[in-house]
N, CA, C and O atoms as a MOPAC input file, in Angstrom:
PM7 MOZYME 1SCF
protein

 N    151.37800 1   100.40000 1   102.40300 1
 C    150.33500 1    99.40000 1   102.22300 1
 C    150.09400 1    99.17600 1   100.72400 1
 O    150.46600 1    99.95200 1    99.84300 1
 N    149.50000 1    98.15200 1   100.55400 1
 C    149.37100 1    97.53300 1    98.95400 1
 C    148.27800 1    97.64000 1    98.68200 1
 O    147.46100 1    97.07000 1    99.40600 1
 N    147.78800 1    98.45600 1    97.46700 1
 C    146.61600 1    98.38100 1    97.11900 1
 C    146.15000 1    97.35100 1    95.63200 1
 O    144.98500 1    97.09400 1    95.33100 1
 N    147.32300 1    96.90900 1    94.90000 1
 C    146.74400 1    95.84800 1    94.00900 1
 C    148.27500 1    95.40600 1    93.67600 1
 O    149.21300 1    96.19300 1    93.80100 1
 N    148.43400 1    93.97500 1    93.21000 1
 C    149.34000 1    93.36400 1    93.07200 1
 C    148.25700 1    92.24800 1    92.02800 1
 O    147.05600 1    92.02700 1    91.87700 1
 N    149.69000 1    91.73400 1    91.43800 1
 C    149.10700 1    90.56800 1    90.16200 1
 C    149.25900 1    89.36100 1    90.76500 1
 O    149.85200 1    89.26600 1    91.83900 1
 N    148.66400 1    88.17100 1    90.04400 1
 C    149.09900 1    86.93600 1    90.75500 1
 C    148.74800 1    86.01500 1    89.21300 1
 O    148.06800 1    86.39500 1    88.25900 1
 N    149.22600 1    85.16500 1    89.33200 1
 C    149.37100 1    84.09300 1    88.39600 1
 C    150.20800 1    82.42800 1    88.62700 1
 O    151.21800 1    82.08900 1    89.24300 1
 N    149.21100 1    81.69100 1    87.80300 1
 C    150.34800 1    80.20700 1    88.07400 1
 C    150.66000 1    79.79200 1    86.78200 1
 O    150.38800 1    80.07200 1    85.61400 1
 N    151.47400 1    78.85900 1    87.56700 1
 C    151.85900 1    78.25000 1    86.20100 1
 C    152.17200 1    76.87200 1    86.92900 1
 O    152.05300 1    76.48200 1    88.09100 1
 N    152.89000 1    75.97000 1    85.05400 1
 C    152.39900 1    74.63000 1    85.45300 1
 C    151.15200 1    74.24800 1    85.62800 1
 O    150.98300 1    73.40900 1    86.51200 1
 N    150.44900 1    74.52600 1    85.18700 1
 C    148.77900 1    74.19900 1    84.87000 1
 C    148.23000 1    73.51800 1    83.80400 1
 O    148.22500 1    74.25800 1    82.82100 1
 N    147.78800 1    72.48200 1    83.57900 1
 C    147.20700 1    71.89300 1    84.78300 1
 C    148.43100 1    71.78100 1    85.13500 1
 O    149.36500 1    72.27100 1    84.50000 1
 N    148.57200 1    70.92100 1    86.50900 1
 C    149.76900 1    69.90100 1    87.39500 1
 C    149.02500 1    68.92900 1    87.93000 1
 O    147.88500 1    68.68800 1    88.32500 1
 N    150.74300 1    68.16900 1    87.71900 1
 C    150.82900 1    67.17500 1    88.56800 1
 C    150.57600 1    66.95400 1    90.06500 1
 O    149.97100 1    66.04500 1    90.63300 1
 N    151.27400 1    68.15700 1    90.60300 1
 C    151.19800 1    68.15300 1    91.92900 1
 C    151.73300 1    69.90400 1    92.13100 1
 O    151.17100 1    70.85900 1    92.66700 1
 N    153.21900 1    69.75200 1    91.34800 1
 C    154.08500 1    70.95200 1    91.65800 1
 C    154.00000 1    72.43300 1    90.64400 1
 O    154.31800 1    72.55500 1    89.46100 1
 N    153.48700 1    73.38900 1    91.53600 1
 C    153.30800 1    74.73900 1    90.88600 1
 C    153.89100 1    75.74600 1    91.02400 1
 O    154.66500 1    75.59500 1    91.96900 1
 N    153.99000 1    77.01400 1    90.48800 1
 C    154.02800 1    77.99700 1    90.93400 1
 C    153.27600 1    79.26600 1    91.11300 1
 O    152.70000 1    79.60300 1    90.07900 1
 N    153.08300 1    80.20300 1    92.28900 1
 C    152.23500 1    80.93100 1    92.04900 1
 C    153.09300 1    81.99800 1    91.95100 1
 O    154.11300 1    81.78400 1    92.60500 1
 N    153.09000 1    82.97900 1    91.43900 1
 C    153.80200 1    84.43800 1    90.48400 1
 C    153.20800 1    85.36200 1    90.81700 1
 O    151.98200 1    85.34900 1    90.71500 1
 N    153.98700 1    86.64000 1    91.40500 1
 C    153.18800 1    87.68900 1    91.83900 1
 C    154.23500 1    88.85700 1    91.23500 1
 O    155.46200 1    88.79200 1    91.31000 1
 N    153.59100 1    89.75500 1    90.72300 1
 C    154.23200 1    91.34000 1    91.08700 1
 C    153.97800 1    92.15800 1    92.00500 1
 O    152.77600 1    92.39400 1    92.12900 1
 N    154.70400 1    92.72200 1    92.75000 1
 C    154.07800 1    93.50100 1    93.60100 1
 C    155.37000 1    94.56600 1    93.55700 1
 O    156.55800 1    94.55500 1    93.23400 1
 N    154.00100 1    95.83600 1    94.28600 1
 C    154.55500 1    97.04800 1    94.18000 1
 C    155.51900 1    97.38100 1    95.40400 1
 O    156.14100 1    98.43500 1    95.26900 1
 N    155.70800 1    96.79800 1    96.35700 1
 C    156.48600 1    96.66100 1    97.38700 1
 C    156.47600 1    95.63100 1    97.97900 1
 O    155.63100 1    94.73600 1    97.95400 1
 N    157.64800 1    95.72800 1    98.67600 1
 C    158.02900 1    94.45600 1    99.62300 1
 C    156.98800 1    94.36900 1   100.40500 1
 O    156.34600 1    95.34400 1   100.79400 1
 N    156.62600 1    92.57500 1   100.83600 1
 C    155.30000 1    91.83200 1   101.40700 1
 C    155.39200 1    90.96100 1   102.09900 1
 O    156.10200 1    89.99600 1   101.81700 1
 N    154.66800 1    91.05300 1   103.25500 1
 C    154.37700 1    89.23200 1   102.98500 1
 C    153.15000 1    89.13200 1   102.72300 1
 O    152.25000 1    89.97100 1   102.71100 1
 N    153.18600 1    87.34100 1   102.37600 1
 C    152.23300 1    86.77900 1   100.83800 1
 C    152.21400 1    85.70500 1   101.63800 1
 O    153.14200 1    85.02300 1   102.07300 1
 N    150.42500 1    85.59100 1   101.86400 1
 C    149.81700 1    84.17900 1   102.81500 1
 C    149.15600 1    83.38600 1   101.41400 1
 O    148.24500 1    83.85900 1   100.73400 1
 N    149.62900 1    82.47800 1   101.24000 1
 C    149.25200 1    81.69600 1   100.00800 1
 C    148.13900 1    80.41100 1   100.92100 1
 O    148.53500 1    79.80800 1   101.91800 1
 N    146.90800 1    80.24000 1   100.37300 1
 C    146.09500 1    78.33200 1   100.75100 1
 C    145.73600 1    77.79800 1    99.46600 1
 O    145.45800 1    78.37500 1    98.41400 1
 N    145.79300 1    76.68900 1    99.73600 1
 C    145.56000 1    75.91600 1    98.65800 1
 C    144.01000 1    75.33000 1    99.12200 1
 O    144.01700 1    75.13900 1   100.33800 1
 N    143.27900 1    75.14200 1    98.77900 1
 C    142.06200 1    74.55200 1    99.40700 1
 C    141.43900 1    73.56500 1    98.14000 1
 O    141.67200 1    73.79100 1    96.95200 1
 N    140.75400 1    72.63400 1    98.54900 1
 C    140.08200 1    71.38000 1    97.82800 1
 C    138.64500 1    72.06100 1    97.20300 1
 O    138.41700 1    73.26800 1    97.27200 1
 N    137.81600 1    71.17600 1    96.64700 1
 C    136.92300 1    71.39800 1    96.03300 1
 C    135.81300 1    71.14700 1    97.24100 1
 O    134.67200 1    71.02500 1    96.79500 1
 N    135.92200 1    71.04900 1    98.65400 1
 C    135.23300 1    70.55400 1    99.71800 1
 C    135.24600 1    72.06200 1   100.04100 1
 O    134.13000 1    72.57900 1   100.07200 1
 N    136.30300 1    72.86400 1   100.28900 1
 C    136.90400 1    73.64400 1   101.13600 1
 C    137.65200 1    73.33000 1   102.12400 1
 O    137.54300 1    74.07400 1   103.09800 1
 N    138.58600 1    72.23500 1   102.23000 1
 C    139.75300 1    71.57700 1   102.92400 1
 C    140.89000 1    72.54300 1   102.51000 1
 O    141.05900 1    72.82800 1   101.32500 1
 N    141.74500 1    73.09200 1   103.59400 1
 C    142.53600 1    73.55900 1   103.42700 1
 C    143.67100 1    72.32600 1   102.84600 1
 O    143.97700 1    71.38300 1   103.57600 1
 N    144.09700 1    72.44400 1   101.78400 1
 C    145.26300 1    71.18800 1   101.50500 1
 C    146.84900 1    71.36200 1   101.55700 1
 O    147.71700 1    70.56700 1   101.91600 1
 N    146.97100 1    73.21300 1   100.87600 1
 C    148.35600 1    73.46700 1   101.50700 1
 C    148.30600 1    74.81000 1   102.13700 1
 O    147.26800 1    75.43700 1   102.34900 1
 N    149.56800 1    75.22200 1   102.43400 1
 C    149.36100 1    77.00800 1   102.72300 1
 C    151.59600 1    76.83200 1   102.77800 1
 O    152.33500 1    75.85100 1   102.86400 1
 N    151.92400 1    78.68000 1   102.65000 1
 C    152.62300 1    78.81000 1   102.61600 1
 C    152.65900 1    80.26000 1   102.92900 1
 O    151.94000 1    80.86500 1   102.13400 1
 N    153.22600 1    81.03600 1   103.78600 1
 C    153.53800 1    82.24300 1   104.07800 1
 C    155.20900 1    82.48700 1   103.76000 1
 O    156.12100 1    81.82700 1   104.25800 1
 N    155.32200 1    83.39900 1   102.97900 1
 C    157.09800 1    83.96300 1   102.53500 1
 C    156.97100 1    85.63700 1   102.21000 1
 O    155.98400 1    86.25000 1   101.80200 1
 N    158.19600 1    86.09800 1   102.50700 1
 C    158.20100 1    87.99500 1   102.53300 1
 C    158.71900 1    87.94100 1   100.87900 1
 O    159.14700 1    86.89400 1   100.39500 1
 N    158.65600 1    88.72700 1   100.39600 1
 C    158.56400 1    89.03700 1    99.27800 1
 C    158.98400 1    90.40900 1    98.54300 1
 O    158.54600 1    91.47700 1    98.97200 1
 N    159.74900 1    90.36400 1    97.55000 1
 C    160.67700 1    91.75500 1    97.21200 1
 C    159.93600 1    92.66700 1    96.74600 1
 O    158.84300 1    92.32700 1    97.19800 1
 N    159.74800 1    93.66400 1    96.11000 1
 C    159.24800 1    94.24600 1    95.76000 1
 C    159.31000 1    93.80500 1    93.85600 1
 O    160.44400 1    93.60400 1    93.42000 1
 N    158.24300 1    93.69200 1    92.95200 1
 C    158.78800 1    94.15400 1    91.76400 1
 C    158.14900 1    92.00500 1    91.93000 1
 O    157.34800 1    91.55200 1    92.74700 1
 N    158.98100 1    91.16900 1    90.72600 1
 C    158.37600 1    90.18800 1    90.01700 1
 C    158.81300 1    88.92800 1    91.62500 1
 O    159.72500 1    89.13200 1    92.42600 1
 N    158.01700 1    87.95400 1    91.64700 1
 C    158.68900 1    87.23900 1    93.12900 1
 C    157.76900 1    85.39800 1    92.55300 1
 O    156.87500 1    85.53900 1    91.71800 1
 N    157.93700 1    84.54500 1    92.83000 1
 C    157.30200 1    83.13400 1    92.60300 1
 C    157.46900 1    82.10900 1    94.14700 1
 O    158.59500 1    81.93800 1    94.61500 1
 N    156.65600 1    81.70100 1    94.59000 1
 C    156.29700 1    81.02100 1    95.50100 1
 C    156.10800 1    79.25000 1    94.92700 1
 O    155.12500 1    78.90200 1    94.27300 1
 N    157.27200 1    78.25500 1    95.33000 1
 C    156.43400 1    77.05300 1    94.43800 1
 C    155.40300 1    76.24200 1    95.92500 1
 O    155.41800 1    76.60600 1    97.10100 1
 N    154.68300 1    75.20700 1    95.36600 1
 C    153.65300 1    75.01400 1    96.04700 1
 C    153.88600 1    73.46600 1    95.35300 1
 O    154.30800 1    73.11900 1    94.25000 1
 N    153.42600 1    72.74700 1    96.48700 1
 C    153.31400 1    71.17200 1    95.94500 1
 C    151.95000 1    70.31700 1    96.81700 1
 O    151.56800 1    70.33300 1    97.98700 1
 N    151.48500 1    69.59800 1    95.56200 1
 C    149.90800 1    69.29900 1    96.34800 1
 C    149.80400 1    67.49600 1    95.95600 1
 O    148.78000 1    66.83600 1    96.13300 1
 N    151.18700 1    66.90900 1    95.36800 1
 C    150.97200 1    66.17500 1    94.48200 1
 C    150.47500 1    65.07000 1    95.76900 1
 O    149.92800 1    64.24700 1    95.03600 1
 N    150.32500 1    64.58900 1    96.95500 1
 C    149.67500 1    63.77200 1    97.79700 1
 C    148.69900 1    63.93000 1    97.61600 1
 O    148.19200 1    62.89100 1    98.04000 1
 N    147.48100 1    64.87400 1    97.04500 1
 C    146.55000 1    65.31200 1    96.83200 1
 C    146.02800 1    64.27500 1    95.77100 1
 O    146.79200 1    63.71500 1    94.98400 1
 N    144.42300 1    64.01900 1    95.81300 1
 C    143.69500 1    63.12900 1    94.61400 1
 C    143.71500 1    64.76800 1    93.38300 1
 O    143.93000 1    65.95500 1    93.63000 1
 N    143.40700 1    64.08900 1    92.18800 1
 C    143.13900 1    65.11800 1    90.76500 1
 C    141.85800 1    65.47100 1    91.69600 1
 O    141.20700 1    65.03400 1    92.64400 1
 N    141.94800 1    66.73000 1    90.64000 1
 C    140.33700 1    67.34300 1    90.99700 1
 C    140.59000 1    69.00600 1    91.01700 1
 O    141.64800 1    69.39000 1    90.51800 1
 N    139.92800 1    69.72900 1    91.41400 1
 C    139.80500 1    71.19100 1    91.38100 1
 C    140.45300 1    71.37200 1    92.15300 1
 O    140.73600 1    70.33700 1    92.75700 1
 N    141.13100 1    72.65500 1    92.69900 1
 C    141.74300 1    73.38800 1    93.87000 1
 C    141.39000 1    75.16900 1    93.79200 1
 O    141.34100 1    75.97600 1    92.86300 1
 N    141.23800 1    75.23700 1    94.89800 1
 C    141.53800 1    76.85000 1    94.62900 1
 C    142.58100 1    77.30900 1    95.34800 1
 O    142.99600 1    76.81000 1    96.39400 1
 N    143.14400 1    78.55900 1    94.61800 1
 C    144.45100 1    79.09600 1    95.64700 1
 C    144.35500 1    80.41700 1    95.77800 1
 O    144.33800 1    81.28300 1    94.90400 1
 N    144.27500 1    80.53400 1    97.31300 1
 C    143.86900 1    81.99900 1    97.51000 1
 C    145.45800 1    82.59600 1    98.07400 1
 O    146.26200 1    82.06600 1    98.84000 1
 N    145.50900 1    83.87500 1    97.36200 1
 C    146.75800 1    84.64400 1    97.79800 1
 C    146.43600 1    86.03400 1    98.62800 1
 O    145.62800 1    86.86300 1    98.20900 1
 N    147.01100 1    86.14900 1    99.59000 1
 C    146.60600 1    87.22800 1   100.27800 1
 C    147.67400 1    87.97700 1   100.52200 1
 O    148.55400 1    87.24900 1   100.98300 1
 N    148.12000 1    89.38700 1   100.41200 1
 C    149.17000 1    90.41000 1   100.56900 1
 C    147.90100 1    91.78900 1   101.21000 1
 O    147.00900 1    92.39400 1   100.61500 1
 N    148.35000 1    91.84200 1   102.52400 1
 C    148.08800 1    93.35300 1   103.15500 1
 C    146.35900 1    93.56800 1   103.19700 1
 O    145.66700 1    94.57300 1   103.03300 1
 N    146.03200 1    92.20400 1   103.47900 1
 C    144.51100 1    92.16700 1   103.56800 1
 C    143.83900 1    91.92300 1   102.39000 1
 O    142.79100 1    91.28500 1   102.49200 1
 N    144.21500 1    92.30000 1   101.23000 1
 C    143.90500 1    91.89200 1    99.90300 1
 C    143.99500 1    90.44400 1    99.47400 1
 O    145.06300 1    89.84700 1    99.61000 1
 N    143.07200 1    89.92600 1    99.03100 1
 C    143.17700 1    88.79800 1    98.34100 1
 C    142.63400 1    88.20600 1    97.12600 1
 O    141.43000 1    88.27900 1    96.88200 1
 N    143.46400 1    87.62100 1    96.34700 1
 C    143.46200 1    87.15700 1    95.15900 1
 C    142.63600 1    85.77400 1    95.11900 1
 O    142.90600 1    85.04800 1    96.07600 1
 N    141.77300 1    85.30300 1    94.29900 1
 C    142.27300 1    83.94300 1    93.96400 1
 C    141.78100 1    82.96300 1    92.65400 1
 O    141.02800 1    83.36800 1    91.76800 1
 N    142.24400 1    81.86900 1    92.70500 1
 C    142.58100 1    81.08500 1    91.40300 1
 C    142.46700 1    80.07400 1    91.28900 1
 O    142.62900 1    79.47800 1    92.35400 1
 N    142.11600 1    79.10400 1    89.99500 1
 C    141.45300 1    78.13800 1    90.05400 1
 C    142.65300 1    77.19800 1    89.56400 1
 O    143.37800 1    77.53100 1    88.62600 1
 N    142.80600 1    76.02100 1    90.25500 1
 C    144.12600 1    75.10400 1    89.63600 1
 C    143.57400 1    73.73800 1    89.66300 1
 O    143.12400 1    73.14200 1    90.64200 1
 N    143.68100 1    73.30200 1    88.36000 1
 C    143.29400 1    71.51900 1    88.00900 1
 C    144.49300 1    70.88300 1    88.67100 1
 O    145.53800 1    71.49300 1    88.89700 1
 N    144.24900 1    69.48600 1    88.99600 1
 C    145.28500 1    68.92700 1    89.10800 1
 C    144.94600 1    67.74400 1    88.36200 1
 O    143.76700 1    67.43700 1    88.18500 1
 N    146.13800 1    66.88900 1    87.80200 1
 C    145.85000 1    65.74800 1    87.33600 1
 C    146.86700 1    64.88600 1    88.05800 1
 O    147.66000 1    65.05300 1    88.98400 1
 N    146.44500 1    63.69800 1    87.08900 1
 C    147.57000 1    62.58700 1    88.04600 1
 C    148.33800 1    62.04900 1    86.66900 1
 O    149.24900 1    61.22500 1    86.75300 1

């Protein structure tokens, strides 16, 4: 079980297309949402994940500009992060 893992994006602000960046201390799976400034879920993505450095890309660009948050979750733990978008 995982008790802390990193997370990070990049491409920030964006357009639409990101990535979110994780280390983790063992192999995972990694429930990624993207949610609006409403709390609308806008994307999500679930993928297993190696142990050690791993990147998930994410695309929201149908999405209006505005705030997002992106919550990452590995082994009940969850992360999360604030992503601008522009147009």
């Amino acid at each position: 079980m995982i008790s802390e893992f990193n997370v990070s994006l990049s491409e920030i602000p964006t357009a639409g297309i990101f990535s979110v960046n994780l280390t983790l201390p063992a192999a995972a799976d990694v429930s990624i949402d993207v949610f609006d400034a409403t709390g609308r879920m806008v994307g999500s993505n679930i993928s297993v994940l190696q142990e050690g450095y791993g990147s998930v890309q994410m695309d929201i660009s149908s999405n209006p500009a505005g705030m997002y948050m992106v919550s990452v979750c590995v082994d009940g733990i969850t992360e999360t992060a604030r992503l601008i978008k522009i147009n």
